[in-house]
C-alpha positions, -999 to +999 in steps of 0.1 A: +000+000+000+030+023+009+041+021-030+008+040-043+021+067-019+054+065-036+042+063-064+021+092-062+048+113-041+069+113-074+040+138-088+042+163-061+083+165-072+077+173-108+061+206-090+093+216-073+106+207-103+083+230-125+107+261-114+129+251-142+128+270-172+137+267-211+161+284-228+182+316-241+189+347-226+172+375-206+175+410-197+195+419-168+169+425-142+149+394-149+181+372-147+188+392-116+157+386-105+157+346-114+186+346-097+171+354-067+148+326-070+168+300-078+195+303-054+173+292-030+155+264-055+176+236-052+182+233-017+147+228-012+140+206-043+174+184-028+149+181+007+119+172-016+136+144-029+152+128-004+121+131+018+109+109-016+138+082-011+128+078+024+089+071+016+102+050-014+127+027+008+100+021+036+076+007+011+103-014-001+112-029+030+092-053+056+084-021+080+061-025+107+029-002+105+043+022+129+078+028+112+058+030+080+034+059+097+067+072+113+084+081+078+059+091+060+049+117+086+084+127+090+087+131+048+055+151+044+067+176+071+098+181+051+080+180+016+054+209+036+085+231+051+106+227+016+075+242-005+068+270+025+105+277+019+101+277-020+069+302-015+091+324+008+121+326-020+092+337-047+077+357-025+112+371-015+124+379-048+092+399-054+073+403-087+094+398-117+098+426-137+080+414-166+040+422-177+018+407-155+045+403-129+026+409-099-002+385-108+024+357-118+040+364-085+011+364-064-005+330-080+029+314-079+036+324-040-004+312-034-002+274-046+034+268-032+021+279-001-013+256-006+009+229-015+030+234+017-005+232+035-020+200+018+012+182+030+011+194+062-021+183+063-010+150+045+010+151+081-017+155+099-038+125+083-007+097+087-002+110+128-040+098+130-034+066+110-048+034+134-011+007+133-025-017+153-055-026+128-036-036+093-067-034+075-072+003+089-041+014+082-036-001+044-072+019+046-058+050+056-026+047+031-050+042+005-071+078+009-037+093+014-021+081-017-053+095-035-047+128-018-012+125-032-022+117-067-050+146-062-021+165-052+003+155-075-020+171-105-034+196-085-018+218-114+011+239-118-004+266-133+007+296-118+043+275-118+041+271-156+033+306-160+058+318-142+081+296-160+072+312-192+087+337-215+116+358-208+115+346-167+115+311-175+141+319-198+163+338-173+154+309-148+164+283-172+201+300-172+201+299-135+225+270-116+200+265-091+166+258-114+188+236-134+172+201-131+200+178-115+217+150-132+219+151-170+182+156-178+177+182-200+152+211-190+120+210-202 
């Protein structure tokens, strides 16, 4: 049951991820400003995923209930405080100095902080989870993997958008939005 929360987890990554942008150049104050951002992006992505690792390696081991319920609380208050701190680094860097700047800024700010809330919340739900009744419990990790897949496509719209045009463009060009590894931005 623990692998559909996985599973579903590696959803909720692609929007950390989403910060990333495409190509080419920028002017000055929008790479100034991108830079702002993402030198404070990948710290918080790096928590993301290995909050992720941990969730994936107690589904693939023979943990009890309670270890299970331990890690996955302990993950989803990570994945909440790593998306508060991603909302804090938008918020920080202010509305880039694009058209529509301010509204980009404001939704983006808005559903990283909702997203750090529906994990804390995720939290919350896992803390309550019964150990001592299997059934329950496989139950419980069932309606929160659905939350997580809910989650997980809950959209990145305000992301995307922000993402877009000469921002995502000065972003793209930033060390810290880069995606790690060799995968190529999208």
């Amino acid at each position: 049951m623990n692998k559909k929360v996985a599973a579903a987890l590696s959803g909720g990554a692609a929007l950390a991820l989403a910060l990333t942008g495409c190509s080419d150049d920028s002017g000055k104050q929008t790479d100034e400003w991108a830079k702002k951002v993402c030198d404070q992006v990948q710290p918080e992505v790096k928590k993301i995923q290995e909050a992720n690792t941990s969730i994936n390696e107690a589904s693939k081991e023979k943990n009890s209930s309670a270890e299970v319920k331990k890690t996955d609380a302990a993950a989803f208050q990570k994945i909440s405080g790593a998306y508060k701190s991603l909302a804090d680094a938008v918020d920080d860097a202010g509305p880039p100095p694009v058209d529509d700047g301010e509204k980009l800024h404001s939704d983006a700010v808005n559903e990283l902080r909702g997203i750090s809330k529906k994990y804390a919340q995720l939290r919350t739900t896992v803390d309550g989870l019964d150990t001592k009744d299997q059934a329950k419990f496989a139950e419980g990790l069932q309606g929160v993997a659905t939350k997580l897949d809910s989650l997980g496509k809950s959209g990145d719209k305000a992301l995307g958008k922000l993402q877009s045009g000469d921002v995502g463009k000065a972003m793209a060009n930033q060390k810290g939005c880069k995606r790690p590894g060799n995968s190529p931005n999208v």
